[in-house]
Biopython code that builds the backbone (N, CA, C, O; Angstrom):
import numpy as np
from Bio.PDB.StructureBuilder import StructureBuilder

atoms = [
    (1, "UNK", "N", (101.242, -67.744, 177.542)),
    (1, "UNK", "CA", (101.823, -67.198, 178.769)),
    (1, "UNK", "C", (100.826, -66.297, 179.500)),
    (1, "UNK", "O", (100.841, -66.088, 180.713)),
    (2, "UNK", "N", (100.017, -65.822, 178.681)),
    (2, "UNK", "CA", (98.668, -65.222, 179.257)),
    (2, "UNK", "C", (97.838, -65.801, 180.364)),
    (2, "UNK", "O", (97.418, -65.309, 181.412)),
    (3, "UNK", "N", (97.719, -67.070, 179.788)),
    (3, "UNK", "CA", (96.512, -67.601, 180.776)),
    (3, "UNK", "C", (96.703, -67.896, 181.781)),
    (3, "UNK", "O", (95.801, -67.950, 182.618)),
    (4, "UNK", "N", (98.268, -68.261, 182.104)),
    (4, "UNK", "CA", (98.113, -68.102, 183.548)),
    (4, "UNK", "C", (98.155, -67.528, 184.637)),
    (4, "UNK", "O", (98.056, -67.921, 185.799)),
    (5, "UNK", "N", (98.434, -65.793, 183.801)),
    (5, "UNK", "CA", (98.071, -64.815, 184.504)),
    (5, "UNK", "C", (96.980, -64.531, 184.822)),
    (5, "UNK", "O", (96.640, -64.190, 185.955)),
    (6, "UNK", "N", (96.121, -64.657, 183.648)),
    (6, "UNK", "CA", (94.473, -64.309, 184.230)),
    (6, "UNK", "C", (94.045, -65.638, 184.833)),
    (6, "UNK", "O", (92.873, -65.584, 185.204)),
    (7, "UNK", "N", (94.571, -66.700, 185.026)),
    (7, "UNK", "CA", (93.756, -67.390, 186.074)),
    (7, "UNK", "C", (94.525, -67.204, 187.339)),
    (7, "UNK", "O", (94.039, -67.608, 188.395)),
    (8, "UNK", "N", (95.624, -66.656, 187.308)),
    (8, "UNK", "CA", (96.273, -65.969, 188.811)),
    (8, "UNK", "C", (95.387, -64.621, 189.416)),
    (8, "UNK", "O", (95.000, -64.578, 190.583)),
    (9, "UNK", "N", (95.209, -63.850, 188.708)),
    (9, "UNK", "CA", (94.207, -62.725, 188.614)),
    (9, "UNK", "C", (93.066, -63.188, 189.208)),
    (9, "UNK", "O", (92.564, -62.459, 190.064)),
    (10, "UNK", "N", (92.542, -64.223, 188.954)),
    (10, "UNK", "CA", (90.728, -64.832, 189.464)),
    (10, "UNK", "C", (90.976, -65.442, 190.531)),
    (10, "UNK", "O", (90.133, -65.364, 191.425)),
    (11, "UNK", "N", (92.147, -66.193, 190.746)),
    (11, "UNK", "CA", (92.566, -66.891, 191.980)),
    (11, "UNK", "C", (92.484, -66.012, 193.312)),
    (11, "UNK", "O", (92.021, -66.289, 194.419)),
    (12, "UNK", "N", (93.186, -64.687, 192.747)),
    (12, "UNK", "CA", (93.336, -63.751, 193.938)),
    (12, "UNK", "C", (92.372, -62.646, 194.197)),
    (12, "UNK", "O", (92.337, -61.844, 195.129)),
    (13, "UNK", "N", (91.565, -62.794, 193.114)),
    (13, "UNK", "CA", (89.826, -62.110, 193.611)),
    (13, "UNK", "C", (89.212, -62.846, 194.422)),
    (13, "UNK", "O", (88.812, -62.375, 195.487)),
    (14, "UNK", "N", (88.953, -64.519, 193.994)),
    (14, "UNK", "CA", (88.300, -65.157, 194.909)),
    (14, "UNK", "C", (88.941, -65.101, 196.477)),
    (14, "UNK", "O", (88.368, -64.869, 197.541)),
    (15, "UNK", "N", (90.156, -65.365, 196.230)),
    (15, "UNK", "CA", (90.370, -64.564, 197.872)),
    (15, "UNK", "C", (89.945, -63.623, 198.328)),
    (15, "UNK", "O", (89.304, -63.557, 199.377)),
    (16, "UNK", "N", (90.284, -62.596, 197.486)),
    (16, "UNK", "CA", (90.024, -61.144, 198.444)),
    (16, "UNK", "C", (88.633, -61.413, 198.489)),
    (16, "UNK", "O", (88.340, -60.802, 199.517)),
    (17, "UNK", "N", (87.329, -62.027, 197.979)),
    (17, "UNK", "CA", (85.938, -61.985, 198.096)),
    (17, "UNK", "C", (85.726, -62.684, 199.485)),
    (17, "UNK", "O", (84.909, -62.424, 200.368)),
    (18, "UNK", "N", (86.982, -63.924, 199.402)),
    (18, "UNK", "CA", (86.277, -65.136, 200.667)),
    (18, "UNK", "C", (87.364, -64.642, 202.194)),
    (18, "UNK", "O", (87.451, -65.302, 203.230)),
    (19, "UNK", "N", (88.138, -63.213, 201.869)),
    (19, "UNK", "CA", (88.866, -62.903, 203.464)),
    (19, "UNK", "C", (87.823, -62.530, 204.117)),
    (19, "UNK", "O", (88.138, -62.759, 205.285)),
    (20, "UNK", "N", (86.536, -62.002, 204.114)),
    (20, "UNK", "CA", (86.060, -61.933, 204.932)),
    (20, "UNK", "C", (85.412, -63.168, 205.983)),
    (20, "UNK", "O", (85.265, -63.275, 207.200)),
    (21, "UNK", "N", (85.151, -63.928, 204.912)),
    (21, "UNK", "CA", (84.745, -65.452, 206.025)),
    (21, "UNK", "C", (85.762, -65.803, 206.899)),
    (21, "UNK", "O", (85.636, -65.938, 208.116)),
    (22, "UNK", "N", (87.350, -66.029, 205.873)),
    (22, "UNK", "CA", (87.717, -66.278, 206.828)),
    (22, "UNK", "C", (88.673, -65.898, 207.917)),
    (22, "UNK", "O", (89.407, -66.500, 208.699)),
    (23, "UNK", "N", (88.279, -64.308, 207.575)),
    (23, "UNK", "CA", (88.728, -63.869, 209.030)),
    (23, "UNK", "C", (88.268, -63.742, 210.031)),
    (23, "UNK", "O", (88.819, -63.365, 211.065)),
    (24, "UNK", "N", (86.499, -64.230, 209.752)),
    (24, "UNK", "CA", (85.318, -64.882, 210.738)),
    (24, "UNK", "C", (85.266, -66.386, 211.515)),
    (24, "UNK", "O", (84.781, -66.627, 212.620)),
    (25, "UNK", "N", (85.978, -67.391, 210.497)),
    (25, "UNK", "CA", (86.769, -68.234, 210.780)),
    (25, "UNK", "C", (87.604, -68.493, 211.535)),
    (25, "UNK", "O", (87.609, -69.636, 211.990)),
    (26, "UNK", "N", (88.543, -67.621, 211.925)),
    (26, "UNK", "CA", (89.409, -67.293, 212.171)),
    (26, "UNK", "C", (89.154, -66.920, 213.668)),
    (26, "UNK", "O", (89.554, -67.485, 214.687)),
    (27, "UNK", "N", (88.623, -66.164, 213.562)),
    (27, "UNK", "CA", (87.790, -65.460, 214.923)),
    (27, "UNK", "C", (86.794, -66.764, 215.988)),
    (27, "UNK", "O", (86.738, -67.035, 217.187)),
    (28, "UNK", "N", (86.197, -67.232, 214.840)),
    (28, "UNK", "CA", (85.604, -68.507, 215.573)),
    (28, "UNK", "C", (86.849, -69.560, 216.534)),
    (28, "UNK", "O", (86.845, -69.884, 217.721)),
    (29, "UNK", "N", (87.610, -69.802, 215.668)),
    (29, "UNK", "CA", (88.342, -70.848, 216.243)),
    (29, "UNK", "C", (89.235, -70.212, 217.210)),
    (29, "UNK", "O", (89.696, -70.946, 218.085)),
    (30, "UNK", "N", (89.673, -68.556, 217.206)),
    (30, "UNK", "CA", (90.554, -68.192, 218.411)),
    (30, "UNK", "C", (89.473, -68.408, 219.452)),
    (30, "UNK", "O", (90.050, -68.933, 220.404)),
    (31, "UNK", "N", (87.990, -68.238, 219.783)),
    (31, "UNK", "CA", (87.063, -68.397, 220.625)),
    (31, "UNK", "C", (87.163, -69.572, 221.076)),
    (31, "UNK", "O", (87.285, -69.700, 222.294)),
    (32, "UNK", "N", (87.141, -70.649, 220.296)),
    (32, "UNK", "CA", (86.817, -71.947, 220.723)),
    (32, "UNK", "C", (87.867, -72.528, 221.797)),
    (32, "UNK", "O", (87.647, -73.253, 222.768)),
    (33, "UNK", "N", (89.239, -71.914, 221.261)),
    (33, "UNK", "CA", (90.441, -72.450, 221.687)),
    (33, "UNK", "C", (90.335, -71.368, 222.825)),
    (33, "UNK", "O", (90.791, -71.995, 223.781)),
    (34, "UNK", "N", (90.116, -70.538, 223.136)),
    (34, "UNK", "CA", (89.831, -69.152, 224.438)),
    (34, "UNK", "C", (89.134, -70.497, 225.336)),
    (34, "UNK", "O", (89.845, -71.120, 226.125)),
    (35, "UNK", "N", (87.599, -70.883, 225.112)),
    (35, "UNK", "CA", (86.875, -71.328, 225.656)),
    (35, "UNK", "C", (87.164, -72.929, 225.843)),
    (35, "UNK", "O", (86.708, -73.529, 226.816)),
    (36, "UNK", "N", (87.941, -73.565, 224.859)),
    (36, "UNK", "CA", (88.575, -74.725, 225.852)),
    (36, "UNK", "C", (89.705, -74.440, 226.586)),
    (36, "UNK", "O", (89.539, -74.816, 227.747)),
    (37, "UNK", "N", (90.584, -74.029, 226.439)),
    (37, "UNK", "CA", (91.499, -73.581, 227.619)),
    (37, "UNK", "C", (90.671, -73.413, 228.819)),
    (37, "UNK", "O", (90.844, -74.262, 229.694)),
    (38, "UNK", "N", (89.731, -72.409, 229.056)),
    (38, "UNK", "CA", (89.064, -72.221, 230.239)),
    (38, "UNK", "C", (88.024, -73.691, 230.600)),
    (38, "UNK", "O", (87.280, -73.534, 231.569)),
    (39, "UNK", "N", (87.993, -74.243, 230.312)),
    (39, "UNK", "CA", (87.585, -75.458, 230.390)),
    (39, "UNK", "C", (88.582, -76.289, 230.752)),
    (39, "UNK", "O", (88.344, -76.983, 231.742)),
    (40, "UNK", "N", (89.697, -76.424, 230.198)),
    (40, "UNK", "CA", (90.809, -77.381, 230.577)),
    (40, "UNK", "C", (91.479, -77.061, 232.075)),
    (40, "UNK", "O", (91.905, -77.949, 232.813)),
    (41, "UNK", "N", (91.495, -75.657, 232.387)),
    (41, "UNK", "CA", (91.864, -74.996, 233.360)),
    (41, "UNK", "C", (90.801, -75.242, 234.633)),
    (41, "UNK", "O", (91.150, -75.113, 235.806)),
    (42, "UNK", "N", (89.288, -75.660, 234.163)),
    (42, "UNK", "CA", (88.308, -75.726, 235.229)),
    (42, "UNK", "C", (88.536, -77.401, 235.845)),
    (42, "UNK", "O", (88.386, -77.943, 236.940)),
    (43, "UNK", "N", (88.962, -77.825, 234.528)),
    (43, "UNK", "CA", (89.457, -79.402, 234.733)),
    (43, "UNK", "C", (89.982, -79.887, 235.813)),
    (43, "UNK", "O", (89.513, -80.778, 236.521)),
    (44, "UNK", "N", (91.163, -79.187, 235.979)),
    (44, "UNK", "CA", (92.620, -79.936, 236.215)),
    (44, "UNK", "C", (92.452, -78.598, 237.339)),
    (44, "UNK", "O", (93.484, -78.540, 238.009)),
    (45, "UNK", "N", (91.549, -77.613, 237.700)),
    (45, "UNK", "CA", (91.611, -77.500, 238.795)),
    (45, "UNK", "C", (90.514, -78.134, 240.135)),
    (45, "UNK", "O", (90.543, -78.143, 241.366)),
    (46, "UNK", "N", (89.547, -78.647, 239.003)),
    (46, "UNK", "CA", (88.559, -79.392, 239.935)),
    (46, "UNK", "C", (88.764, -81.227, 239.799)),
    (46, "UNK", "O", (87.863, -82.012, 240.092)),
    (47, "UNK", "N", (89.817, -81.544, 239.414)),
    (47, "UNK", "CA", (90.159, -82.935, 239.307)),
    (47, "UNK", "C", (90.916, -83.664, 240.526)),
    (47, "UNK", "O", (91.240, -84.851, 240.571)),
    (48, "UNK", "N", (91.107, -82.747, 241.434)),
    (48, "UNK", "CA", (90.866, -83.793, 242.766)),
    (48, "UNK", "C", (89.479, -84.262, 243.044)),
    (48, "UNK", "O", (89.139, -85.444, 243.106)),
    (49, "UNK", "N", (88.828, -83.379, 243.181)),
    (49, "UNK", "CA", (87.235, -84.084, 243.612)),
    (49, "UNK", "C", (86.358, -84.929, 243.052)),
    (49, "UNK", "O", (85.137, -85.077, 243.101)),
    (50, "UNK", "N", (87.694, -85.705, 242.246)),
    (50, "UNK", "CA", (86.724, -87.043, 241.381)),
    (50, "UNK", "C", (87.578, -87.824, 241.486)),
    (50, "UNK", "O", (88.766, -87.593, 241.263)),
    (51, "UNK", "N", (86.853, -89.434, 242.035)),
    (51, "UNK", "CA", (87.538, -90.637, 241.675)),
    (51, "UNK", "C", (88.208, -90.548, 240.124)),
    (51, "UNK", "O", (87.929, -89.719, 239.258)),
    (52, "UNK", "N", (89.404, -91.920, 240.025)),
    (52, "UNK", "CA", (90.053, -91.733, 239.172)),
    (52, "UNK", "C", (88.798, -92.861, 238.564)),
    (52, "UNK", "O", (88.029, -93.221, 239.456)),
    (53, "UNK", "N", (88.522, -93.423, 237.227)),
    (53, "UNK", "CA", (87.328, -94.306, 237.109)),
    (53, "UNK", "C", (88.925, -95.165, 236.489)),
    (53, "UNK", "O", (88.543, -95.463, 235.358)),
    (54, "UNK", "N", (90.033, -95.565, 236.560)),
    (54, "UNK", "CA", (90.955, -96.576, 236.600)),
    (54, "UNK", "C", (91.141, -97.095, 238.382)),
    (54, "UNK", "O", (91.860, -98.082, 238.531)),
    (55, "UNK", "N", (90.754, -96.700, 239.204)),
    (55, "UNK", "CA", (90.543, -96.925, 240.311)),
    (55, "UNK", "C", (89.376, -97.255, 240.390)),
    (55, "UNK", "O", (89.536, -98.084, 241.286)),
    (56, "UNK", "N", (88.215, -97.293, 240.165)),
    (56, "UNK", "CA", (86.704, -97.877, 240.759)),
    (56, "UNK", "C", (87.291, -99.974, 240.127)),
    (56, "UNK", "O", (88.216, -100.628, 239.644)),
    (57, "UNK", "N", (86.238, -100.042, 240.519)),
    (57, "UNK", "CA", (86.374, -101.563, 240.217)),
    (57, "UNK", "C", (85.473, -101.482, 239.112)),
    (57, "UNK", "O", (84.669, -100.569, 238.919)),
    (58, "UNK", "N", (85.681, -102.639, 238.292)),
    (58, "UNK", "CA", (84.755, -102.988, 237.105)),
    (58, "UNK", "C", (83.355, -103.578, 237.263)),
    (58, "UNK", "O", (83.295, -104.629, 237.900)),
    (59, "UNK", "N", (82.190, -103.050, 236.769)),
    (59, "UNK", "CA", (81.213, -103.204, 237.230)),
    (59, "UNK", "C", (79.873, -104.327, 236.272)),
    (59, "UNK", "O", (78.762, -104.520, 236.767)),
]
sb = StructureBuilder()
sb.init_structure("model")
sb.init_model(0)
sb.init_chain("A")
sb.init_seg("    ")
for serial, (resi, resn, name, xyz) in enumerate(atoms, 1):
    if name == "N":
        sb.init_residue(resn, " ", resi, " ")
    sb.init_atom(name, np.array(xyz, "f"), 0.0, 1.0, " ", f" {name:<3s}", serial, name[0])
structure = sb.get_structure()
């Protein structure tokens, strides 16, 4: 009944060692998703000024 306390014990060190990545992780991907939004937003506000390319003819 021991052992699987001490491998619960090591389980939750290696976390507390690896929260710092990934609350760097974490941080990365709220950025990414910041910076496509503003991208999606540059989209769909500059997407009149382009042919649709289902409208050009096939070339």
């Amino acid at each position: 009944a021991k052992k699987p306390e001490i491998g619960a014990d090591k389980a939750e060190s290696l976390t507390e060692a690896e929260g710092g990545k990934e609350a760097d992780t974490t941080e990365t991907h709220i950025k990414r998703l910041q910076n496509l939004r503003k991208e999606l937003a540059y989209l769909s506000e500059t997407d009149w000024m382009y042919e649709s390319l289902d409208k050009k003819p096939a070339q």
